[in-house]
C-alpha positions as CSV (number, residue, x, y, z in Angstrom):
1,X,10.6,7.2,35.2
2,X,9.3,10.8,34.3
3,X,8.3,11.6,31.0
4,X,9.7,15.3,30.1
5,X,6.7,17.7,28.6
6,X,7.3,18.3,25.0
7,X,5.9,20.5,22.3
8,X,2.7,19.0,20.4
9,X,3.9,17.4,16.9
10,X,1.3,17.3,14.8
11,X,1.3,15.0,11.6
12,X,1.7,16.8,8.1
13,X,3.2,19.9,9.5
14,X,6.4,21.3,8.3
15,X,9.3,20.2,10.2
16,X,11.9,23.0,10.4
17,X,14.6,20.9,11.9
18,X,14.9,17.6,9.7
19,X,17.9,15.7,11.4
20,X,21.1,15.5,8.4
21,X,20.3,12.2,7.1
22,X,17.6,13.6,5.6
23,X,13.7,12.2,4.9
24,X,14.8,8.8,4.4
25,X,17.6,8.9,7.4
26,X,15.2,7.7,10.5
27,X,17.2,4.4,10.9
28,X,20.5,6.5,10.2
29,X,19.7,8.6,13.1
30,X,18.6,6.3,15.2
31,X,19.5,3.1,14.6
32,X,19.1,-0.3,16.8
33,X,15.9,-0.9,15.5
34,X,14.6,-4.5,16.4
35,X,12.2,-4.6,13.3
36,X,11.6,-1.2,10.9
37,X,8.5,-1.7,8.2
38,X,8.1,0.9,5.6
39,X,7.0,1.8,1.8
40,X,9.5,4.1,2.1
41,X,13.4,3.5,2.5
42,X,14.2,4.4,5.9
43,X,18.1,4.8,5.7
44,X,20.3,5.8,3.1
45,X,21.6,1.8,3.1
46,X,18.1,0.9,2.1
47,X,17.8,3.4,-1.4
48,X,18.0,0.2,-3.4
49,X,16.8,-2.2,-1.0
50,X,13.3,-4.2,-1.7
51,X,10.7,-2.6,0.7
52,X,7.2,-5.0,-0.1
53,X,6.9,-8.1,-2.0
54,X,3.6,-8.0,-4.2
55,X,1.1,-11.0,-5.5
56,X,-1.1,-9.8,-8.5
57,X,-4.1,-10.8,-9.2
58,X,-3.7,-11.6,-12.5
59,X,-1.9,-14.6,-12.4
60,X,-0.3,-15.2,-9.1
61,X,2.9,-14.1,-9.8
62,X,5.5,-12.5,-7.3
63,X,7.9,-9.5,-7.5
64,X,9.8,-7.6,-4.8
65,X,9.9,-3.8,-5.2
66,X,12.2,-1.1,-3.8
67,X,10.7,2.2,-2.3
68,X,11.5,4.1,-5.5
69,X,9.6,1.3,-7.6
70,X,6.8,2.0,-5.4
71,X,6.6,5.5,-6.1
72,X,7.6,5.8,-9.9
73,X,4.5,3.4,-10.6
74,X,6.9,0.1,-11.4
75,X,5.0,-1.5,-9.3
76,X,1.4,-0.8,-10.5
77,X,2.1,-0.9,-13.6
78,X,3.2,-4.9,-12.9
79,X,0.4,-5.5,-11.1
80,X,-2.1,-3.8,-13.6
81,X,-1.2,-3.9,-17.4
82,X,-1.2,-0.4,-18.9
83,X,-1.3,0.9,-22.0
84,X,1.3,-0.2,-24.9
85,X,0.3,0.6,-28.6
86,X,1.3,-1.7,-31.1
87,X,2.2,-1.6,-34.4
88,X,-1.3,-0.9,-37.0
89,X,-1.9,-3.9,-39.3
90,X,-4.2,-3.6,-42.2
91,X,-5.6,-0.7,-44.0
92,X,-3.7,1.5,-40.8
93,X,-0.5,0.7,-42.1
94,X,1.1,3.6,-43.8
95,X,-2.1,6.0,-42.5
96,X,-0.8,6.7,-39.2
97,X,1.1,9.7,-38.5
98,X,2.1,11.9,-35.0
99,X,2.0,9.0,-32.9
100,X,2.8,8.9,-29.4
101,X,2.6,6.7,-26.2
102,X,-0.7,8.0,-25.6
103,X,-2.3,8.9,-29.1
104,X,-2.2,8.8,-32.7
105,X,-3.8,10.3,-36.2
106,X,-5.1,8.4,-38.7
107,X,-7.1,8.7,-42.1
108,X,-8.3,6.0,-44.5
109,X,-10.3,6.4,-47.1
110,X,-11.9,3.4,-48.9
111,X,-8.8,1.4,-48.5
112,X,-10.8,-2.5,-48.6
113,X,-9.2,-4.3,-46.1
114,X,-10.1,-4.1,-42.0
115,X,-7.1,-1.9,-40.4
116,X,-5.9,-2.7,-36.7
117,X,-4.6,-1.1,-33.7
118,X,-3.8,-3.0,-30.9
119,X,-3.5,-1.1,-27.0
120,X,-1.4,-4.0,-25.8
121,X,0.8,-7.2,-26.7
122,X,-2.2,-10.0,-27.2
123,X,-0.8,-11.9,-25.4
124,X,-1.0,-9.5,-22.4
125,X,-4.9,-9.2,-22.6
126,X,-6.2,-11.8,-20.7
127,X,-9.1,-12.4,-18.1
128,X,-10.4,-9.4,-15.8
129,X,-12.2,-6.0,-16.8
130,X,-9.8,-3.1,-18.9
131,X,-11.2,0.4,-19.3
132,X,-9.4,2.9,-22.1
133,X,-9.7,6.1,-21.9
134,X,-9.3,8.9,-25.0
135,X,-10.1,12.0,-26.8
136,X,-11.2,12.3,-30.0
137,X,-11.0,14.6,-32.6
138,X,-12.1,14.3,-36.3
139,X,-10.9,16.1,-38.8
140,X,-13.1,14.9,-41.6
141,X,-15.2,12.1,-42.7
142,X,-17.7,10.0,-40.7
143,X,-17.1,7.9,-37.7
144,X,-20.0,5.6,-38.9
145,X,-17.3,2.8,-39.3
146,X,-14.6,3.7,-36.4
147,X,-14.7,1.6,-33.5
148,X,-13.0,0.3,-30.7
149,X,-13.4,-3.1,-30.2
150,X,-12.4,-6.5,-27.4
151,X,-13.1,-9.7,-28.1
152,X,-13.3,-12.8,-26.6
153,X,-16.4,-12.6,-26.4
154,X,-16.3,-9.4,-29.0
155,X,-17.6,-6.3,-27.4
156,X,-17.3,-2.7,-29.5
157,X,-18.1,1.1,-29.5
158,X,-18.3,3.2,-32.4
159,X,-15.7,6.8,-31.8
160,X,-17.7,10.1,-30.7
161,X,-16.0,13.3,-30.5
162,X,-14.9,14.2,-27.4
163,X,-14.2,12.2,-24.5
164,X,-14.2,8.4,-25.0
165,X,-14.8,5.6,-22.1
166,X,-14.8,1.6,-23.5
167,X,-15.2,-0.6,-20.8
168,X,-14.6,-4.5,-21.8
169,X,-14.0,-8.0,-19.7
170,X,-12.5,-10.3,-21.7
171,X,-12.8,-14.6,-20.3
172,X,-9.7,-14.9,-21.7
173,X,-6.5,-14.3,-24.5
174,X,-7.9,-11.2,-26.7
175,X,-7.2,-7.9,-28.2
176,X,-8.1,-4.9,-27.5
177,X,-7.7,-2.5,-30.1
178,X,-9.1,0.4,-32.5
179,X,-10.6,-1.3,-35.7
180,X,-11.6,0.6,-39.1
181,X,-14.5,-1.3,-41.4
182,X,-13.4,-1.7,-45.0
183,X,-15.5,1.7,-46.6
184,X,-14.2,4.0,-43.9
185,X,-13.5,7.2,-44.7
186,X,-12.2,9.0,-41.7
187,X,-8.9,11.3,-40.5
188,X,-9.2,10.8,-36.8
189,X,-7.2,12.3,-34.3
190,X,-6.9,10.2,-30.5
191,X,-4.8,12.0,-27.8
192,X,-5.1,11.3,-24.0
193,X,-5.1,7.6,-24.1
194,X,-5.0,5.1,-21.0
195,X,-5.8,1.7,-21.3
196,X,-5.8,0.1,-17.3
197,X,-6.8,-3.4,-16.2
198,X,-9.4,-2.5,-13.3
199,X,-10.1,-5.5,-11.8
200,X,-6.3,-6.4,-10.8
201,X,-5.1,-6.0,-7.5
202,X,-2.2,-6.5,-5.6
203,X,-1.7,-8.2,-2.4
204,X,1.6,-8.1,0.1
205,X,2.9,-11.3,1.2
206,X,5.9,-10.0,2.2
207,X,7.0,-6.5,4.1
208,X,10.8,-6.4,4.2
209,X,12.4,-5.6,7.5
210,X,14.7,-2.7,7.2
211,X,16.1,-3.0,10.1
212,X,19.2,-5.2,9.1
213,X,18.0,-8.2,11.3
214,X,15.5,-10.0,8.3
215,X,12.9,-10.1,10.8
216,X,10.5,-9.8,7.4
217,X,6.5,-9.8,8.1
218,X,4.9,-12.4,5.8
219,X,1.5,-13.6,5.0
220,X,1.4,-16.9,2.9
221,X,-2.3,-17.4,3.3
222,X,-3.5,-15.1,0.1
223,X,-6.9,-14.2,1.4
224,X,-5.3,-12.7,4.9
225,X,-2.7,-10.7,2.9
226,X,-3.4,-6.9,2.9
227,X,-4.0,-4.9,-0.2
228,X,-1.5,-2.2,-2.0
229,X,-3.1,-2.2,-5.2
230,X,-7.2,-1.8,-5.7
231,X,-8.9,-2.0,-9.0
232,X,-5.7,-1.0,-11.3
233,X,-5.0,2.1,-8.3
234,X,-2.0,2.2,-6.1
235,X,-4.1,2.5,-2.5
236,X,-2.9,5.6,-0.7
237,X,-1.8,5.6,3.0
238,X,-0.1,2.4,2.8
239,X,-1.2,-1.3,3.0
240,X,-4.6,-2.1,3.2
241,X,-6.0,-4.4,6.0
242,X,-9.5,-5.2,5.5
243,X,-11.1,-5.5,9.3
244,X,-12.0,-9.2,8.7
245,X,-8.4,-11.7,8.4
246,X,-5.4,-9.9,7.1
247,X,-2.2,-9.6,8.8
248,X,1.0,-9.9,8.8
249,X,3.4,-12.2,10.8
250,X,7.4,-12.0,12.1
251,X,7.2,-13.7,15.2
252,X,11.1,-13.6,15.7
253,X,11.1,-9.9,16.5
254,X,9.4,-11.5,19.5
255,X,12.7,-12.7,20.6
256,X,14.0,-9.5,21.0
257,X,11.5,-8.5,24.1
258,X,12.8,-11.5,26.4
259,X,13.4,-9.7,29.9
260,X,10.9,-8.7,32.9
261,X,11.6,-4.8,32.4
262,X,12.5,-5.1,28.7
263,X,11.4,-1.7,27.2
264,X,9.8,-1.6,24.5
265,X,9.6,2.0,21.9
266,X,7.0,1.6,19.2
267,X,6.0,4.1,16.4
268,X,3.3,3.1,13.6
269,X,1.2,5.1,11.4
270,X,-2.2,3.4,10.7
271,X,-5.5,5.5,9.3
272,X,-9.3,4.0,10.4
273,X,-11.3,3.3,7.6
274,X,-14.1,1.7,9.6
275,X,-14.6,2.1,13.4
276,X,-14.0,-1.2,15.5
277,X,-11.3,-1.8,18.1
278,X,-8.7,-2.7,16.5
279,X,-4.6,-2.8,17.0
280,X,-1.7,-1.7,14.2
281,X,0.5,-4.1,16.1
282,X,0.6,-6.5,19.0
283,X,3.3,-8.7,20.5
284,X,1.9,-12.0,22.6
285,X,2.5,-15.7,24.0
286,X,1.3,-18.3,21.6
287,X,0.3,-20.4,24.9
288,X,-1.5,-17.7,26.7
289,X,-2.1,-14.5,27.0
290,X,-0.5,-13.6,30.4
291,X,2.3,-11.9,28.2
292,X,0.7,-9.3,25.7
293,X,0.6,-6.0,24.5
294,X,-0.7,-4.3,21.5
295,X,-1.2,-0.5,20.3
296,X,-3.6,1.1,18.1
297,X,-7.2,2.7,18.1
298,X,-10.6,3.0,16.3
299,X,-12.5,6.2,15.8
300,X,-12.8,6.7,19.6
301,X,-9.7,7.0,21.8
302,X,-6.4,6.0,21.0
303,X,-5.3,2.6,22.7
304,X,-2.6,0.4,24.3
305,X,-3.2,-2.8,26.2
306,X,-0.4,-4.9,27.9
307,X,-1.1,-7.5,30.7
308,X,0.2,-6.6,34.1
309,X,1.4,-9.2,37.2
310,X,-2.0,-10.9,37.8
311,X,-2.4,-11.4,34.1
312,X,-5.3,-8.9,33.9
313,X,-5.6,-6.5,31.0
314,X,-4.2,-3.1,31.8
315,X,-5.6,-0.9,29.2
316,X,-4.1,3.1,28.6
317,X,-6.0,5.3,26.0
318,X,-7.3,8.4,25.4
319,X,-7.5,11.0,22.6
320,X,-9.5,10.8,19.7
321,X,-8.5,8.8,16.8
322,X,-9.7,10.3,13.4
323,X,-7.5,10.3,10.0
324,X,-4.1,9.1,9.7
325,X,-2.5,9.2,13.0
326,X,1.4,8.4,14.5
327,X,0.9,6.5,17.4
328,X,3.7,5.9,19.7
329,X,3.9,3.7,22.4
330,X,6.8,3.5,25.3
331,X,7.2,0.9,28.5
332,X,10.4,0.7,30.3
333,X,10.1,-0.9,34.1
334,X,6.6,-0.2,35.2
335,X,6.1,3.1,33.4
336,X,4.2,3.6,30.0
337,X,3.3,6.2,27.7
338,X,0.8,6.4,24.7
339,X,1.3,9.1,22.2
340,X,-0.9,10.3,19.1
341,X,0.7,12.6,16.5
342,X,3.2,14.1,19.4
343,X,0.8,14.4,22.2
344,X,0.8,12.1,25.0
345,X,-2.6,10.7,25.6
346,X,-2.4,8.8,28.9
347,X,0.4,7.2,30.8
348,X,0.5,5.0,34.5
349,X,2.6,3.1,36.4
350,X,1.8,-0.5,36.2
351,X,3.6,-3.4,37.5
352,X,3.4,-5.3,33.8
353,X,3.7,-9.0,33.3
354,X,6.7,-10.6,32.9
355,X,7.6,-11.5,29.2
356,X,8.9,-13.2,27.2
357,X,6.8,-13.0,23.6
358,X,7.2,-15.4,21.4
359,X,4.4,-13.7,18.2
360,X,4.6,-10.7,16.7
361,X,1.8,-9.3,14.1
362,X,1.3,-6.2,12.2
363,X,-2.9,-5.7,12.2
364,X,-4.2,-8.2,14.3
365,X,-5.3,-8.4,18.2
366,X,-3.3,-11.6,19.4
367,X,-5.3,-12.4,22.3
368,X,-6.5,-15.9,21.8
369,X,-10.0,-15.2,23.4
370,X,-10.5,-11.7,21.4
371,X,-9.0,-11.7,17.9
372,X,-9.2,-8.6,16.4
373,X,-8.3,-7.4,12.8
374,X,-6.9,-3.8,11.9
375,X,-9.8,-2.3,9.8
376,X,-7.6,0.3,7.6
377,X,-4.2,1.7,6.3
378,X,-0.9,1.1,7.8
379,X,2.2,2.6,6.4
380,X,5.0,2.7,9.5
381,X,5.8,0.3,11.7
382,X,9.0,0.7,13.6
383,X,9.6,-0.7,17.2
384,X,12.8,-0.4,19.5
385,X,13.5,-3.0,22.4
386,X,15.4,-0.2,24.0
387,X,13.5,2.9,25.7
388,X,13.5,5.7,23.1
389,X,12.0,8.5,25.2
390,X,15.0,10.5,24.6
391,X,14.7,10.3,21.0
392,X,11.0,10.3,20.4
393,X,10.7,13.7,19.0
394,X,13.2,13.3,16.7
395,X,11.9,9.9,15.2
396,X,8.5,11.1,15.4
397,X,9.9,14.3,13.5
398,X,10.8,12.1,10.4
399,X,8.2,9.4,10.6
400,X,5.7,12.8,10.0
401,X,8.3,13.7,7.2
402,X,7.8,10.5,5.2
């Protein structure tokens, strides 16, 4: 098989010829996908389709979440509780005026009762570390007796003008809320205010196949699943594999790769955060490892591995991998191509070991004498068990257009 010369694709660079189904229209344009693993919808059939299933921190609890929930912050704001202002009690009621979701005025003046402001539901304040944010202007008066305030245990900070930070960990069921002492004479105006849970994160336990054939990659073990929220943020670049046990599993995509010459057409975007060797993706034999192969990369070349006839490891790499990078991987017969961000980095003709697989993992090595764990991002996973060559530039085209 010859592999025809193509222009360099580089990732991030403004496609001018976008095929018609548009950004999210990979699997529309080429379709036959064995297994297709996104945060973004990759065919128009999958707009309101759930893309990631999420375990939070907080409690435990999971949620499934389309792409546009995982853009239009549904998602972190499940995982991390945000702000909510509820109604004043006290010596507030009556005082507050131009309220928002994000600020309020308030005066009192001597009114002899405490006066409350709660950022969220009670009920909703529970266990972890909360930071609110806020700007402060008064208008008149002291702040001598204006405070925010946590409790459970109580922790508090009297109002400055200016920026405000309050940082507060509750061990357990409290409020968190803006307080006024009963001899308080103050008009106060707060604008800019976020209230954000920072010690809650998210974990993915389940990464929806969108490929039509539910060949879903799951992790039940909750210390091996990867991250997609960190400290209250939504992590950028995709799912977050920490270098040391998390992975995900859908071992019946395996069955799709059953034949001596099957081909196989791979395309994942991953991004190193730490340099090790390391794979976005491997398929293997859960007795041996005489049928293998794997693609990915650490801050040196890029990489692909795949056991040939004598069961010895017959490595391909080249290139350097920095950043985020699209790495494409192609077999068919004995021929085999390794791409990075358009650019083909090495390619041989090797008589490869018969298959079939019967594992497939998204950031972990599967050799059983060599584990290795993906030590960064991964956003794209999308293999073919069909030989793509003819197509690769057009799915490599809207992969870089996610």
């Amino acid at each position: 098989m010859i592999f025809p010369t193509v222009t360099p694709t580089l990732r991030n660079t403004l496609f001018t010829a976008i095929p018609s189904g548009g950004l999210s229209g990979l699997l529309d344009q080429y379709g036959g996908a064995a297994a297709a693993y996104s945060l973004r919808a990759l065919s128009s059939g999958w707009l309101a389709g759930d893309v990631v299933e999420v375990r939070r921190s907080l409690d435990g609890a999971l949620r499934s979440f389309t792409a546009a929930e995982v853009a239009n912050s549904t998602l972190l704001n499940w995982v991390a509780p945000r702000l909510d202002l509820q109604p004043e009690t006290g010596a507030l009621v009556g005082n507050v005026t131009n309220e928002t979701a994000t600020g309020f005025d308030f005066s009192v003046n001597n009114e002899g009762s405490l006066g409350f402001k709660q950022l969220l539901p009670l009920a909703n304040v529970t266990t972890g570390t909360y930071t609110a944010t806020f700007d402060v202007v008064l208008n008149s008066g002291s702040f001598s007796e204006v405070i925010i305030r946590s409790g459970n245990p109580q922790e508090e900070a009297v109002l400055v003008a200016g920026a405000n930070s309050f940082t507060c960990t509750p061990s357990g069921i409290a409020g968190i809320y803006f307080r006024t002492a009963n001899t308080a004479v103050a008009d106060v105006s707060i604008t800019n205010l976020t209230l954000t849970k920072t010690s809650a994160d998210g974990f993915v336990s389940k990464w929806y196949d969108q490929s039509g054939n539910d060949n879903h990659a799951t992790q039940a073990t909750t210390t091996a699943q990867p991250k997609i929220v960190s400290a209250g943020a939504l992590i950028t670049g995709g799912l977050d594999f920490d270098g040391t046990d998390d992975s995900l599993e859908a071992n019946a995509v395996a069955a799709s790769f059953t034949g001596t010459d099957q081909p196989l057409s791979a395309f994942a975007v991953g991004t190193v955060d730490v340099s090790k060797a390391h794979y976005i993706w491997t398929l293997g034999n859960s007795a041996s490892d005489t049928s293998f192969m794997g693609a990915g990369g650490n801050s040196g070349p890029y990489r692909a591995i795949e056991r040939d006839s004598t069961a010895t490891l017959a490595n391909i790499s080249g290139g350097t991998f920095s950043s985020e990078s699209l790495v494409t991987y192609i077999t068919t017969g004995n021929q085999r191509e390794l791409f990075a961000d358009g650019v083909s980095q090495a390619s041989d003709s090797t008589n490869l070991a018969a298959k079939p697989f019967d594992q497939f993992q998204v950031g972990r090595l599967l050799r059983t004498t060599a584990i290795a764990y993906w030590n960064g991002k991964i956003s794209t996973v999308v293999l073919y068990d069909s030989d793509q060559t003819a197509n690769r530039v057009g799915i490599e085209a809207i992969i870089n257009a996610l």
